[in-house]
VOBA-1610 file (N, C-alpha, C; in pm, whole numbers, padded with zeros to 5 digits, always signed):
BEGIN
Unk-04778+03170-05060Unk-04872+03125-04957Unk-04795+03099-04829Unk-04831+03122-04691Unk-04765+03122-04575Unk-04882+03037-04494Unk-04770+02949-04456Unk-04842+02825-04352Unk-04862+02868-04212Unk-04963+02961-04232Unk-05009+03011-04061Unk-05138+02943-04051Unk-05195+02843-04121Unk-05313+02739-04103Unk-05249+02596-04118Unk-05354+02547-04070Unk-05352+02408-04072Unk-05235+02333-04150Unk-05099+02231-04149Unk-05059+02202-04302Unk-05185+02093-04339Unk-05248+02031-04280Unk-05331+01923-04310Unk-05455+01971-04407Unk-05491+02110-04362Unk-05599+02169-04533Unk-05511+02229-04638Unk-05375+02265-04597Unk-05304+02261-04695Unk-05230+02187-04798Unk-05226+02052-04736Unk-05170+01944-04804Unk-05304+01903-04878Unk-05413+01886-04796Unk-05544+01850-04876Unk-05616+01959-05010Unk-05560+02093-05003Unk-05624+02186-05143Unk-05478+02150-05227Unk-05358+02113-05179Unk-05269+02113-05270Unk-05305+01978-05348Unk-05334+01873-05269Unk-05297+01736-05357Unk-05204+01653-05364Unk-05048+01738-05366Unk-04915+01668-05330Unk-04822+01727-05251Unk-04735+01650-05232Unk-04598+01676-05108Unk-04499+01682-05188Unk-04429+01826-05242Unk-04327+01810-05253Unk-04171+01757-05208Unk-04083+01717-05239Unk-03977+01607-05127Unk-03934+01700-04984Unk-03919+01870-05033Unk-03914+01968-04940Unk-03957+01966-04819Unk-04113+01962-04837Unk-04221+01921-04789Unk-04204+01832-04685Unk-04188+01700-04781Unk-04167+01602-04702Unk-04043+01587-04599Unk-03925+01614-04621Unk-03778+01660-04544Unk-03848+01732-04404Unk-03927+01851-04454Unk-03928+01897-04327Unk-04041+01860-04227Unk-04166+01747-04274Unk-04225+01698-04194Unk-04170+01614-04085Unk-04077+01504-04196Unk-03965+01471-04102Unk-03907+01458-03981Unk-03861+01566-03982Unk-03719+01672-03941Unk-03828+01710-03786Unk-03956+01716-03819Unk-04022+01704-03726Unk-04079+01634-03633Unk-04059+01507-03666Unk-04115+01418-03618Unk-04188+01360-03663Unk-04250+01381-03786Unk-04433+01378-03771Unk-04423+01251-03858Unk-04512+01163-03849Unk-04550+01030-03939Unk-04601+01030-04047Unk-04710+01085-04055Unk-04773+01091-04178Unk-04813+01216-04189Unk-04843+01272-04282Unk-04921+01391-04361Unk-05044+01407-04359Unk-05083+01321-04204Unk-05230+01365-04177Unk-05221+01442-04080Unk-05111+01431-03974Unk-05087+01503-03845Unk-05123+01634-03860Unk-05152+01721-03788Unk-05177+01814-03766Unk-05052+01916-03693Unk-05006+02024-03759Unk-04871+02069-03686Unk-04876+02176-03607Unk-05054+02236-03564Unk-05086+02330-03503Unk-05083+02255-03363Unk-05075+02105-03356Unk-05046+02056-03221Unk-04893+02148-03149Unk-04855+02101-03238Unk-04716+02176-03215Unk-04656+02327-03265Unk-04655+02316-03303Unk-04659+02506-03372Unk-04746+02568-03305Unk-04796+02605-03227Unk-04930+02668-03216Unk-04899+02855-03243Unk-05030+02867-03314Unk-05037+03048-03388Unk-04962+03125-03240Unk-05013+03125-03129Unk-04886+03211-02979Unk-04772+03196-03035Unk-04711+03081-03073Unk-04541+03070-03063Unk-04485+03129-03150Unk-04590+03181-03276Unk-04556+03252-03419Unk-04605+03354-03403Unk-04519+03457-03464Unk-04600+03613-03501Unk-04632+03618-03657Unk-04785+03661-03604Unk-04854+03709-03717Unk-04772+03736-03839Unk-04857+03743-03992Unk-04803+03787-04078Unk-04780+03927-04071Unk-04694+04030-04090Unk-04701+04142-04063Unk-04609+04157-03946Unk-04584+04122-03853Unk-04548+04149-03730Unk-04377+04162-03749Unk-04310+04278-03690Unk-04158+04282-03676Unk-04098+04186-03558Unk-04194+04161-03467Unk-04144+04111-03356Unk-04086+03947-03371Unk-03997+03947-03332Unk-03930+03802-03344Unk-03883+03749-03195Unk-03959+03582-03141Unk-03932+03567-03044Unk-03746+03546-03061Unk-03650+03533-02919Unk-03517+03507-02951Unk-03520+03333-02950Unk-03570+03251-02915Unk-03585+03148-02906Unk-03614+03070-03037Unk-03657+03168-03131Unk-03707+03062-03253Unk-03542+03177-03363Unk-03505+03045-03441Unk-03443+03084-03563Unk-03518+02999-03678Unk-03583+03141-03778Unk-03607+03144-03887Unk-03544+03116-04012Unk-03629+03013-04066Unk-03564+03020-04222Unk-03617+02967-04376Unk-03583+02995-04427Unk-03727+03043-04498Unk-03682+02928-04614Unk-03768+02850-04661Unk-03799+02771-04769Unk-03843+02809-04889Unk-03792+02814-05007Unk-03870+02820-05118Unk-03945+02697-05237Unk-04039+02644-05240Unk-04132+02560-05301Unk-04159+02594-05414Unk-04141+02521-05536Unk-04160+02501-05661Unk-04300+02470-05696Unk-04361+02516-05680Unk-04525+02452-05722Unk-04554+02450-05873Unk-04675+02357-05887Unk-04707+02372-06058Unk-04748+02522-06128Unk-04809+02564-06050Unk-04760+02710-06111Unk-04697+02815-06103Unk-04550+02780-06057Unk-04434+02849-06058Unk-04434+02918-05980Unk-04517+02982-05898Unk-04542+03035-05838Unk-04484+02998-05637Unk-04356+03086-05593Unk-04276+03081-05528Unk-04336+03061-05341Unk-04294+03018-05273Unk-04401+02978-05178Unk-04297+02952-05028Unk-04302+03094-05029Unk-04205+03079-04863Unk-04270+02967-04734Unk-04190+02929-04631Unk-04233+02846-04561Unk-04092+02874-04403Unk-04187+02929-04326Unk-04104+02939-04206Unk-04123+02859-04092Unk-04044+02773-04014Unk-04005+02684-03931Unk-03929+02700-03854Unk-03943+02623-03730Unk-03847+02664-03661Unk-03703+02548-03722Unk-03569+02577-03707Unk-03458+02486-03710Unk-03500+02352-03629Unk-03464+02237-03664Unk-03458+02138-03590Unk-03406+02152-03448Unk-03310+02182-03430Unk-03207+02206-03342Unk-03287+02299-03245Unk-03320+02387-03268Unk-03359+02484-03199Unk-03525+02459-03117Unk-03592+02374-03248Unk-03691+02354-03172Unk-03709+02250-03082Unk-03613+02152-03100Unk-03599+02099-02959Unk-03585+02130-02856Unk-03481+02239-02888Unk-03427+02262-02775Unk-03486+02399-02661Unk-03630+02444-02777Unk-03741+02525-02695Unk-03854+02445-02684Unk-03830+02297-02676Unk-03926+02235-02655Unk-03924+02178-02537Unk-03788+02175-02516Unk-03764+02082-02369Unk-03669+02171-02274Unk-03628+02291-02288Unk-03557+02335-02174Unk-03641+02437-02098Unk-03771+02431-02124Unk-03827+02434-01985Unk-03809+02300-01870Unk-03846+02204-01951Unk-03888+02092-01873Unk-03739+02078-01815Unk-03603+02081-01818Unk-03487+02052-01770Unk-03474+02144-01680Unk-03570+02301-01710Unk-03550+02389-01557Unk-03632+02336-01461Unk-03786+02286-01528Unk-03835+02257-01392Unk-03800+02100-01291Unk-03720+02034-01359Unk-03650+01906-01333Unk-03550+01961-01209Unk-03477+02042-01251Unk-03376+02044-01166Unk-03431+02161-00995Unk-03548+02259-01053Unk-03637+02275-00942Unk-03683+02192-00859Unk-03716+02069-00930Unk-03842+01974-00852Unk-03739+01840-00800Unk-03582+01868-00808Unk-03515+01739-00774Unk-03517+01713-00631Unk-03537+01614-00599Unk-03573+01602-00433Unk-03400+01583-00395Unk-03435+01609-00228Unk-03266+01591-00190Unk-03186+01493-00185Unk-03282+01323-00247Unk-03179+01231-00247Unk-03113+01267-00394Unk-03176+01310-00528Unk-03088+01342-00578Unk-03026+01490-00618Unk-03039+01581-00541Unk-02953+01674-00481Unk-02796+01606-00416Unk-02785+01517-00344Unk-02691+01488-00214Unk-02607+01439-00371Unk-02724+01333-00412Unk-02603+01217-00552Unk-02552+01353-00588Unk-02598+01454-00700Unk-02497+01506-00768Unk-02412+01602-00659Unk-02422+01630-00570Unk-02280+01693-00512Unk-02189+01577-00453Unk-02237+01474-00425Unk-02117+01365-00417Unk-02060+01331-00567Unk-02176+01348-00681Unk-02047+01319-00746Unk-01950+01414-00834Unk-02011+01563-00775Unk-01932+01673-00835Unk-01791+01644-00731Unk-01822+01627-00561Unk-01720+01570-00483Unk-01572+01514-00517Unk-01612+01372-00633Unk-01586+01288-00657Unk-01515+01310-00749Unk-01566+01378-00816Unk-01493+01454-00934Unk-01380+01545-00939Unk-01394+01633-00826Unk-01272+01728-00759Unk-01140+01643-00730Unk-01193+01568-00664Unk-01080+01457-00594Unk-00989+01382-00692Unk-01128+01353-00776Unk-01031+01272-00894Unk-00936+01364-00960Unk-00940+01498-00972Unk-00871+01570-01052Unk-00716+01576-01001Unk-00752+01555-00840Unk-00605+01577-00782Unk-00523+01481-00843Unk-00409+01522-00770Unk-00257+01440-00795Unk-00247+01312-00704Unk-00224+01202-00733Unk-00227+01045-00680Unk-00210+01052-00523Unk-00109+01146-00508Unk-00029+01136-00403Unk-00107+01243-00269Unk-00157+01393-00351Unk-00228+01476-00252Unk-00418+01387-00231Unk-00441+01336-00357Unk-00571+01269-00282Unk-00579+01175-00193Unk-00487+01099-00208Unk-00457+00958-00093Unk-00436+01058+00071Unk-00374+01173-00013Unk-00356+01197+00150Unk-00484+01303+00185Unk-00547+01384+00130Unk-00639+01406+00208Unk-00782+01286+00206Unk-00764+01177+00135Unk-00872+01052+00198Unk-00850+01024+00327Unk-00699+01019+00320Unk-00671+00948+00484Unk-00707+01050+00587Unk-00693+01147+00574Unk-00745+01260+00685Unk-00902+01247+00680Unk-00955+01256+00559Unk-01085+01280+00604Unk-01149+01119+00617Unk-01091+01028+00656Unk-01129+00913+00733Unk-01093+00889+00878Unk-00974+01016+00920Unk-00918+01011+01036Unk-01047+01161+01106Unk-01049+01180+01050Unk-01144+01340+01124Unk-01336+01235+01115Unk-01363+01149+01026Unk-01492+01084+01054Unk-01478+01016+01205Unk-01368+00922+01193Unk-01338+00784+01277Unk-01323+00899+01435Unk-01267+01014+01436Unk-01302+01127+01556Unk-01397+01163+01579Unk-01468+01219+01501Unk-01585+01258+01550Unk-01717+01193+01553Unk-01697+01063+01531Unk-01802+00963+01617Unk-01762+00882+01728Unk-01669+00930+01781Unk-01594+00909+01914Unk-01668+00745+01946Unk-01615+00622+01874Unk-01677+00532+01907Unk-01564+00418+01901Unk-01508+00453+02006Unk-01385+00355+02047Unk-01241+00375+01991Unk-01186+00504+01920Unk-01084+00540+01821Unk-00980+00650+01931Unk-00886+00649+01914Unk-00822+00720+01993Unk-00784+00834+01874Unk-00740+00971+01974Unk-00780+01104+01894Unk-00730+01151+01780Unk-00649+01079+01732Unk-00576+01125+01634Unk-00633+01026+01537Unk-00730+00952+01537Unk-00816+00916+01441Unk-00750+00740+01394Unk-00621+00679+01456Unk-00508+00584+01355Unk-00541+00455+01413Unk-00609+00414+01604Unk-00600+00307+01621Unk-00758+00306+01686Unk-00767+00195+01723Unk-00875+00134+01887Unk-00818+00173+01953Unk-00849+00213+02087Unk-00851+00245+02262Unk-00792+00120+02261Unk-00682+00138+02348Unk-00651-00043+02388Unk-00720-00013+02520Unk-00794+00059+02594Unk-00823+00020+02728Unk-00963-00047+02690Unk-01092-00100+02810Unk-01212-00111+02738Unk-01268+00018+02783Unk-01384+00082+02785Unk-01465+00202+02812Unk-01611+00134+02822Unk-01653+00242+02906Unk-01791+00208+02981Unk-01882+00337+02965Unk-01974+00371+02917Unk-02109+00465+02944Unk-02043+00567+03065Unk-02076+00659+03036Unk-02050+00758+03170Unk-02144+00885+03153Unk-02102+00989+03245Unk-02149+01159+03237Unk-02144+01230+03148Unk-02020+01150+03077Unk-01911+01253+02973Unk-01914+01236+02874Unk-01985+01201+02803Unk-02000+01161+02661Unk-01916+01187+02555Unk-01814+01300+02572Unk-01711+01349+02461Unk-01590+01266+02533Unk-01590+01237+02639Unk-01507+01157+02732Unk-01433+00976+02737Unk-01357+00912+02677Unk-01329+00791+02709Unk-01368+00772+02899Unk-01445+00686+02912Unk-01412+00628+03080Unk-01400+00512+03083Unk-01325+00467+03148Unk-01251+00330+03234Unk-01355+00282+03360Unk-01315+00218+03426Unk-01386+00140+03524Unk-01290+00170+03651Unk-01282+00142+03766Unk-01168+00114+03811Unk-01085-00032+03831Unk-01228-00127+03834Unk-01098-00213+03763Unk-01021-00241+03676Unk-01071-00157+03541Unk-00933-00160+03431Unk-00803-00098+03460Unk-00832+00016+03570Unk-00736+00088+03636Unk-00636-00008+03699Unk-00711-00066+03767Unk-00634-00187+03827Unk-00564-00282+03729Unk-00666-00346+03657Unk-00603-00446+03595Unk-00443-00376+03509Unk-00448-00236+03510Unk-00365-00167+03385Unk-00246-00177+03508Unk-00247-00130+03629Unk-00177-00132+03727Unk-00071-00250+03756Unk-00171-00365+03730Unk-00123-00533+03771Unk-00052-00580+03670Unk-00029-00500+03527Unk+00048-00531+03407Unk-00071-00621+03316Unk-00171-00622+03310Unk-00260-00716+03239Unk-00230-00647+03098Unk-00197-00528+03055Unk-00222-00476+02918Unk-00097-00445+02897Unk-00016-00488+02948Unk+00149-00467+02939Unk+00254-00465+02803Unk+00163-00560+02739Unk+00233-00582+02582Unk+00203-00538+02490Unk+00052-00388+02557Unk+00025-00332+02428Unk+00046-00171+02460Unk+00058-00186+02625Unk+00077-00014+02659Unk+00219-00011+02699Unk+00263+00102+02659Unk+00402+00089+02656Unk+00433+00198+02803Unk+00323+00282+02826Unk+00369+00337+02949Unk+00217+00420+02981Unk+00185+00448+03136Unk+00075+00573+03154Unk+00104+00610+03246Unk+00038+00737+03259Unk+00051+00845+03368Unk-00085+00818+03426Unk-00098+00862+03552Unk-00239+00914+03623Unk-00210+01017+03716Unk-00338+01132+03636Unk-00284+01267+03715Unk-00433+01279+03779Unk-00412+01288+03912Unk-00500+01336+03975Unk-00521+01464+03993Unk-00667+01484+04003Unk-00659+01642+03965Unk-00695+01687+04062Unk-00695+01601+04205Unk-00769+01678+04346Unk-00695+01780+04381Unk-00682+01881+04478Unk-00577+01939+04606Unk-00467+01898+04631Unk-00379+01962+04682Unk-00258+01881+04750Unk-00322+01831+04897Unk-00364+01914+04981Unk-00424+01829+05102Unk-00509+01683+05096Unk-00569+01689+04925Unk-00666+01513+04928Unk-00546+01451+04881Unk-00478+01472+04819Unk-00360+01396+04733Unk-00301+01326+04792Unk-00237+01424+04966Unk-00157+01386+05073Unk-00256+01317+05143Unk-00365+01295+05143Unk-00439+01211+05225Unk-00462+01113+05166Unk-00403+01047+05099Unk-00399+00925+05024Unk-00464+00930+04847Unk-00346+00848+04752Unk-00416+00836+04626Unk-00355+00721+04597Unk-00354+00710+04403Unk-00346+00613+04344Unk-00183+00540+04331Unk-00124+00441+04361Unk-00015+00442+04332Unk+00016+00509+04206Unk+00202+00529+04241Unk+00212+00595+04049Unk+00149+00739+04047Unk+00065+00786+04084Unk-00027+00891+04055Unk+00056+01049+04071Unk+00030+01118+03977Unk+00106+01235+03994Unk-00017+01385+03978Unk+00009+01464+04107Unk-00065+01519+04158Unk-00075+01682+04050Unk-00149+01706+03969Unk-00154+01803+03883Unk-00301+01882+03875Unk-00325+01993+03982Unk-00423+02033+03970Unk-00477+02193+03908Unk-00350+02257+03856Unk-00373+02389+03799Unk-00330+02341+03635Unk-00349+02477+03528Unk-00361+02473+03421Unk-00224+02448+03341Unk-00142+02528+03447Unk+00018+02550+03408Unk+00033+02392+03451Unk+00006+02363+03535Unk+00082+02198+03545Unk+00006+02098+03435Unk-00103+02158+03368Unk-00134+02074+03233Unk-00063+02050+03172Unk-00033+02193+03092Unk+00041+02241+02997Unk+00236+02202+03006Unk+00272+02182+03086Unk+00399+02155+03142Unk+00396+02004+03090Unk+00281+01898+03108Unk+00286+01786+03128Unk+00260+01734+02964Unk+00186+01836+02859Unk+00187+01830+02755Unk+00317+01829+02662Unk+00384+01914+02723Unk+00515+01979+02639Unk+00619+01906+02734Unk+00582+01823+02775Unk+00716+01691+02824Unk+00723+01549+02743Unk+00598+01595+02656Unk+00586+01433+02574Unk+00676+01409+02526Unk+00763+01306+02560Unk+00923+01239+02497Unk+00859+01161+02373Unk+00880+01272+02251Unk+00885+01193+02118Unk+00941+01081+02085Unk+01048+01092+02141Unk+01188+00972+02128Unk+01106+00796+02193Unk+01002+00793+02200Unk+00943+00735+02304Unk+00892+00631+02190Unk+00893+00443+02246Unk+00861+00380+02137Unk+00738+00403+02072Unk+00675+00429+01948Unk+00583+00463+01888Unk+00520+00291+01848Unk+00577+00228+01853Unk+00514+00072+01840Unk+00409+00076+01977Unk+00443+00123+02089Unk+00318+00040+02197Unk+00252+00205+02215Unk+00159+00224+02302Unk+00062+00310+02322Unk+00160+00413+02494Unk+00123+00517+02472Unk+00109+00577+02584Unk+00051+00678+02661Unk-00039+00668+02710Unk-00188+00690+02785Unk-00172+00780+02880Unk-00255+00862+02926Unk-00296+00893+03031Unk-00434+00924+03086Unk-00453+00916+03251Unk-00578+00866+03280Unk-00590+01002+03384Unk-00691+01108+03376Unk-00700+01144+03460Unk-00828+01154+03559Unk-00838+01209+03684Unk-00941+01176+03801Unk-00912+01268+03868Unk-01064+01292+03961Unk-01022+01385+04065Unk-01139+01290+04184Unk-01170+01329+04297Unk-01269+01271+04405Unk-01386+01223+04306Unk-01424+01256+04265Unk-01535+01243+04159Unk-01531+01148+04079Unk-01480+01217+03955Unk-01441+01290+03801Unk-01590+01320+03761Unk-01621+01435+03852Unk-01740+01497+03794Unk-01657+01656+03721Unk-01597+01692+03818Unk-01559+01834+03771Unk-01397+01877+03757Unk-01353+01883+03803Unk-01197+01844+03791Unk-01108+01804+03686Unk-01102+01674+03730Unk-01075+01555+03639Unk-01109+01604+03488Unk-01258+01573+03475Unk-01280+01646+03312Unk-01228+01750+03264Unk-01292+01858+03307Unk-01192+02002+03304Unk-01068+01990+03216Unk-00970+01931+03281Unk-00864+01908+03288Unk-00846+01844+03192Unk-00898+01714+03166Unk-00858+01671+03021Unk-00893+01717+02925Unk-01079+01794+02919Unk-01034+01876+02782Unk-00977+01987+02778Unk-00915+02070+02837Unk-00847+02134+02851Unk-00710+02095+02800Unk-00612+01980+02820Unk-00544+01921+02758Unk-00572+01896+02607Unk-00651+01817+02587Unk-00684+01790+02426Unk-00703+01917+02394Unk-00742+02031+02388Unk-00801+02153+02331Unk-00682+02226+02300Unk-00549+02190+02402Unk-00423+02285+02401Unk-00326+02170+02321Unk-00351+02041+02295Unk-00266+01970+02249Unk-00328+01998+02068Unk-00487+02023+02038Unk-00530+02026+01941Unk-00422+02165+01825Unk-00459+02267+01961Unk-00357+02435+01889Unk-00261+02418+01896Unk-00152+02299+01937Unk+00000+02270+01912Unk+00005+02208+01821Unk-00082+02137+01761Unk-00069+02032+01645Unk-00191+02077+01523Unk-00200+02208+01554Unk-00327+02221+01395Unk-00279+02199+01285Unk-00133+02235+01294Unk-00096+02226+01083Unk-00036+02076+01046Unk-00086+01991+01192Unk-00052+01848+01117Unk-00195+01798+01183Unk-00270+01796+01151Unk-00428+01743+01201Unk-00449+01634+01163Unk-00504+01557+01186Unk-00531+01492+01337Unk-00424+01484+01435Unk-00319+01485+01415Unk-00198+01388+01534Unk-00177+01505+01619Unk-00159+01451+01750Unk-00173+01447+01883Unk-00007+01429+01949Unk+00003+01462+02055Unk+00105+01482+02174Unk+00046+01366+02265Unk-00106+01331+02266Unk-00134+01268+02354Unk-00287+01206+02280Unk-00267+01130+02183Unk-00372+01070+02132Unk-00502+01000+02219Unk-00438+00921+02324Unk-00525+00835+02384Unk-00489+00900+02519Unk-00653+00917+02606Unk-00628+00980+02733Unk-00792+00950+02748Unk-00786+00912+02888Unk-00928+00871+02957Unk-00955+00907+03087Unk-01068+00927+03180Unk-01143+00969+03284Unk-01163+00854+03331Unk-01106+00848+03475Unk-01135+00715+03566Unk-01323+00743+03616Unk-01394+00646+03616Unk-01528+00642+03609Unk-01577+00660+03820Unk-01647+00743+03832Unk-01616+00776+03989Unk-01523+00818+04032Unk-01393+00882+04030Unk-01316+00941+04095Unk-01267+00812+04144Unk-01180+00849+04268Unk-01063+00827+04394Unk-01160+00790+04447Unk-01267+00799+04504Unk-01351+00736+04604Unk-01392+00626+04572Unk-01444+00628+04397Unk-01526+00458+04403Unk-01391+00354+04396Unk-01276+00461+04334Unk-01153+00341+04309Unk-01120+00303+04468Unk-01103+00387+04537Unk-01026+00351+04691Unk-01150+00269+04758Unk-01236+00243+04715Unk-01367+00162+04778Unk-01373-00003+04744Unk-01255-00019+04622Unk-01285-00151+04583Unk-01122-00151+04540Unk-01050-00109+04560Unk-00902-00143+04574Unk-00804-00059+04653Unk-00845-00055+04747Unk-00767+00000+04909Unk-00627-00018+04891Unk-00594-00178+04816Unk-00459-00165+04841Unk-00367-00108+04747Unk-00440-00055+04641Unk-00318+00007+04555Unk-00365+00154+04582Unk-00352+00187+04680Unk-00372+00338+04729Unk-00300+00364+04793Unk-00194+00450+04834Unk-00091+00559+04941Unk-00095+00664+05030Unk-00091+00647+05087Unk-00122+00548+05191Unk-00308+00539+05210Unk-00334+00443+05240Unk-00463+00391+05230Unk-00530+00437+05317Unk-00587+00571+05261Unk-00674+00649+05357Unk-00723+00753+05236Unk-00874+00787+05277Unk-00941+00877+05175Unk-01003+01026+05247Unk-00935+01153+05149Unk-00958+01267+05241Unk-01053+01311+05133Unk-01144+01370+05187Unk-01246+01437+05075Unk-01179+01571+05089Unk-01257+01675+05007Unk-01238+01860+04961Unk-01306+01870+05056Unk-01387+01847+05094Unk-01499+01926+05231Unk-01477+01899+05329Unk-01347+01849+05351Unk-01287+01822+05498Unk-01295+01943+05592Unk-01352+01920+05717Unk-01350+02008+05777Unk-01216+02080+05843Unk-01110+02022+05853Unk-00984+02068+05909Unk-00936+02134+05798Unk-00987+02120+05687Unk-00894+02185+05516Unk-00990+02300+05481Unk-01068+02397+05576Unk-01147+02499+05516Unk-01040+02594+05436Unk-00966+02611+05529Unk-00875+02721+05469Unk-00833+02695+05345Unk-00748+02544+05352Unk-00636+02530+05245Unk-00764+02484+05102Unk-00930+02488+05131Unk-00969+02447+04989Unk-00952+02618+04953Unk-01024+02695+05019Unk-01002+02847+04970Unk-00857+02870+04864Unk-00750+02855+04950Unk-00657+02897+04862Unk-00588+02795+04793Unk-00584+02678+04705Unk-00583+02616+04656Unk-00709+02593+04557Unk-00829+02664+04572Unk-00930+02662+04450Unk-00905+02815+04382Unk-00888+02945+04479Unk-00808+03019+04413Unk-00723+03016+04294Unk-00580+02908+04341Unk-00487+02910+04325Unk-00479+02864+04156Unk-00591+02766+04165Unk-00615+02661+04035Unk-00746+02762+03925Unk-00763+02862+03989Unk-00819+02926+03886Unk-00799+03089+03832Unk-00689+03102+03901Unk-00590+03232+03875Unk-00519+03259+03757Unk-00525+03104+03689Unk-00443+03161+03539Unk-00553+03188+03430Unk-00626+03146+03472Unk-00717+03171+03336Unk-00881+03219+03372Unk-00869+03291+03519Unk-00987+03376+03552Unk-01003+03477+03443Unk-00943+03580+03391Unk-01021+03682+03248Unk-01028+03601+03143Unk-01017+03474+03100Unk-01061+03401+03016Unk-01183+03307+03049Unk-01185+03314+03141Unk-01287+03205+03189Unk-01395+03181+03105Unk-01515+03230+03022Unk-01610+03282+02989Unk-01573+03236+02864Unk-01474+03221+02795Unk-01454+03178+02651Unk-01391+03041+02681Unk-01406+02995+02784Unk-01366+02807+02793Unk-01439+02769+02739Unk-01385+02616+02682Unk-01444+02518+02628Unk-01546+02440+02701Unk-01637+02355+02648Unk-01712+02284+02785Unk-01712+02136+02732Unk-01626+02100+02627Unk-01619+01965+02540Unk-01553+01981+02479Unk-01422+01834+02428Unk-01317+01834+02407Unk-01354+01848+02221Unk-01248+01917+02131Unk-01219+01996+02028Unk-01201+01882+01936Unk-01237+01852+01843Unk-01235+01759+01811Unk-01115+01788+01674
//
């Protein structure tokens, strides 16, 4: 006899449960021997008597039953094992379809987590510290570029948003020695003309307005130089609308491709944009200016010399122009 009906009218014309019987109700779950196993079995998931076709999902195996009249009594089921495991791995495909992206994000942080852990003590510590030095950069929120300290200057809101800016009285105050015990030295390169330069600038101030005099000023950084205090530079032009900026990312961008195979660190970690140019500074501290007089670019006696001096500052890198940067590289 083959259990392709009910076991519940079969247990009821038989009368009893052999222990067989009973093992594999079991094995199923089922409580009592009233259940019904076409809940679960259903005639689709089985082929007919007769039929060659065998799903791959079910493994067969066949029982033989001792009945009172000797008479031999196959019984096919699926394996325990198996029918669990075509009972529920749909539901684990459509689980991992229907996982929303908060837990999408968990398991790749903690496949993440897992990578990391695999490393060696010494290479994970060190790429943690980088990839806390490349976060603490690129939320540019008070960290100087190489990702290791605070700005010792303060900074103010500006144009420039990829930009540190100063005030000019921090300029000053940096001038008067107020930050003396934590900066160990700065430059200020103005990035005007030589004709505004000579018409008065910042004390200290060193006049650098083409690309080559960037680059010159990069590749002078005295390593030998105490690494306990900070050393800065601030640059400006009449403005620091156009110039000035330029110029510094242009610096960071060329200090970034001298230092890629040790990333983050820098030639020139900390470097800032005076807020207004030379004009708002020479407007509220006259006296630390040389000589104390302010020449603008649109001077009318300097037509000539802006011509060849804006030339002059864009002659090295006119067939590149077009592939400049327009924000500093992080």
């Amino acid at each position: 006899m083959h259990l392709w009906t009910s076991p519940k009218t079969t247990l009821e014309n038989s009368g009893t449960m052999s222990p067989l019987t009973k093992q594999l109700m079991l094995s199923l779950r089922f409580d009592s021997a009233d259940e019904d196993l076409s809940s679960v079995i259903t005639p689709n998931k089985l082929p007919t008597p007769g039929s060659r076709r065998t799903p791959r999902c079910i493994n067969r195996e066949i029982f033989k039953d001792n009945r009172n009249d000797g008479e031999k009594t196959q019984l096919r089921r699926f394996s325990t094992f198996e029918s669990r495991r075509s009972f529920f791995s749909c539901k684990r495909n459509l689980d991992i379809l229907e996982s929303s992206p908060e837990q999408t994000n968990k398991r790749n942080k903690l496949t993440d987590n897992q990578s990391f852990s695999s490393l060696p003590k010494k290479e994970h510590d060190g790429l943690t510290s980088i990839t806390q030095a490349m976060e603490a950069v690129l939320q540019n929120d008070g960290i100087t570029g190489d990702g290791q300290k605070k700005l010792g200057l303060p900074i103010i809101p500006g144009n420039h948003n990829d930009l540190n800016i100063i005030s000019p009285e921090t300029l000053a105050d940096l001038i008067g020695g107020t930050y003396s015990e934590s900066i160990g030295s700065y430059r200020i390169i103005d990035c005007r003309y030589p004709y505004e330069f000579d018409g008065g600038h910042i004390q200290g101030a060193e006049n650098i307005y083409t690309e080559e005099g960037i680059l010159e000023l990069l590749y002078s950084r005295n390593k030998d130089q105490d690494n306990t205090k900070r050393h800065i530079l601030i640059f400006h032009c009449e403005f620091s609308s156009e110039r000035g900026p330029k110029k510094c990312r242009f610096l960071r961008n060329r200090d970034r491709d001298l230092n890629k195979e040790n990333y983050p660190l820098l030639n020139f970690p900390e470097i800032y944009l005076l807020h207004q140019g030379y004009k708002e500074f020479y407007a509220t501290n006259k006296t630390l200016c040389q000589p104390q007089s302010y020449k603008p670019m649109l001077d009318k006696d300097h037509t000539n010399d802006l011509k060849f001096f804006r030339k002059k500052s864009k002659s090295m890198t006119a067939g590149a122009k077009k592939f400049a940067r327009n924000s500093l590289r992080f």
